[in-house]
C-alpha positions as a printed Julia matrix, in Angstrom:
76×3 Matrix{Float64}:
  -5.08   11.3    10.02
  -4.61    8.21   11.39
  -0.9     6.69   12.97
   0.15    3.33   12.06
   3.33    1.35   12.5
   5.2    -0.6     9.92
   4.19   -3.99   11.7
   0.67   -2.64   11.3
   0.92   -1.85    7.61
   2.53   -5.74    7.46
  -0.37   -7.25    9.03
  -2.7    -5.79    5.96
  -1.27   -7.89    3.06
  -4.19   -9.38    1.83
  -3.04  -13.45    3.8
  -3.11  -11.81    7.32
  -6.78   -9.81    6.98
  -8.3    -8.69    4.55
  -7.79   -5.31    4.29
  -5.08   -4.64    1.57
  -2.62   -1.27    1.9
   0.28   -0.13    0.94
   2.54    2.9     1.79
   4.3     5.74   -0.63
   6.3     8.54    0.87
   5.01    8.25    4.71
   0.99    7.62    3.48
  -1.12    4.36    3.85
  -3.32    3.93    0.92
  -6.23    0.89    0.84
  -5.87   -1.04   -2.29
  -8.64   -4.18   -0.88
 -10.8    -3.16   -4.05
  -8.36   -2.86   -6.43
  -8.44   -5.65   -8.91
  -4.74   -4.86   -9.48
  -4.16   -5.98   -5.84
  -5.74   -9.18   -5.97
  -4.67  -11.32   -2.8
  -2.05   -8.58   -2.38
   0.01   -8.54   -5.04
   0.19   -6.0    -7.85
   3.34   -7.83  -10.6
   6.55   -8.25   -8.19
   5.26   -6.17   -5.72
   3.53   -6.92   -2.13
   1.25   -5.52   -0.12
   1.77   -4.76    3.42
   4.97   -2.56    3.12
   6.15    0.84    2.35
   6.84    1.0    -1.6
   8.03    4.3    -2.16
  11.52    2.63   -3.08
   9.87    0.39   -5.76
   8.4     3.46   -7.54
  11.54    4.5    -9.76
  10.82    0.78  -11.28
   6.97    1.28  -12.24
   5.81    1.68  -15.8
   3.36    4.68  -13.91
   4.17    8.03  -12.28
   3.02    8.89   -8.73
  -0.7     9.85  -10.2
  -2.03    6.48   -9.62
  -2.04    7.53   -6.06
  -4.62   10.33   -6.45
  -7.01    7.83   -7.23
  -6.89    5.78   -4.17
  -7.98    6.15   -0.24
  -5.86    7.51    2.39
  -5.94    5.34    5.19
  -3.7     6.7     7.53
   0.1     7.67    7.74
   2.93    6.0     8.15
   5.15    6.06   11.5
   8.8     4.81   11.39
């Protein structure tokens, strides 16, 4: 699996490229096809960052994550 750096992750927000990720507990997932990621934002969240933090607050457990691509992992 792929390393990649927080400033990395930041640059794939959905403005910066087009790619779209985000990050749960040290794993990069691509959301670009997602329609629930549209220009990178999914409700009050954003794209390009390390949401494992934001979880607790989302109306959905950690099972949405099975049905997405691993990009890479997440280096601090």
């Amino acid at each position: 699996m792929k390393d990649f750096t927080r400033s990395q992750l930041a640059l794939r927000n959905g403005a910066e490229r087009e790619e779209i990720w985000i990050a749960y507990q040290g794993v990069i997932y691509d959301v670009t096809n997602s329609r629930l990621w549209k220009d990178g934002k999914h409700y009050e969240h954003w794209a390009g960052q390390d949401l494992t933090e934001e979880l607790a607050d989302a109306p959905h457990d950690t099972k949405v994550f099975e049905k997405l691509h691993v990009i890479g992992r997440l280096i601090v």
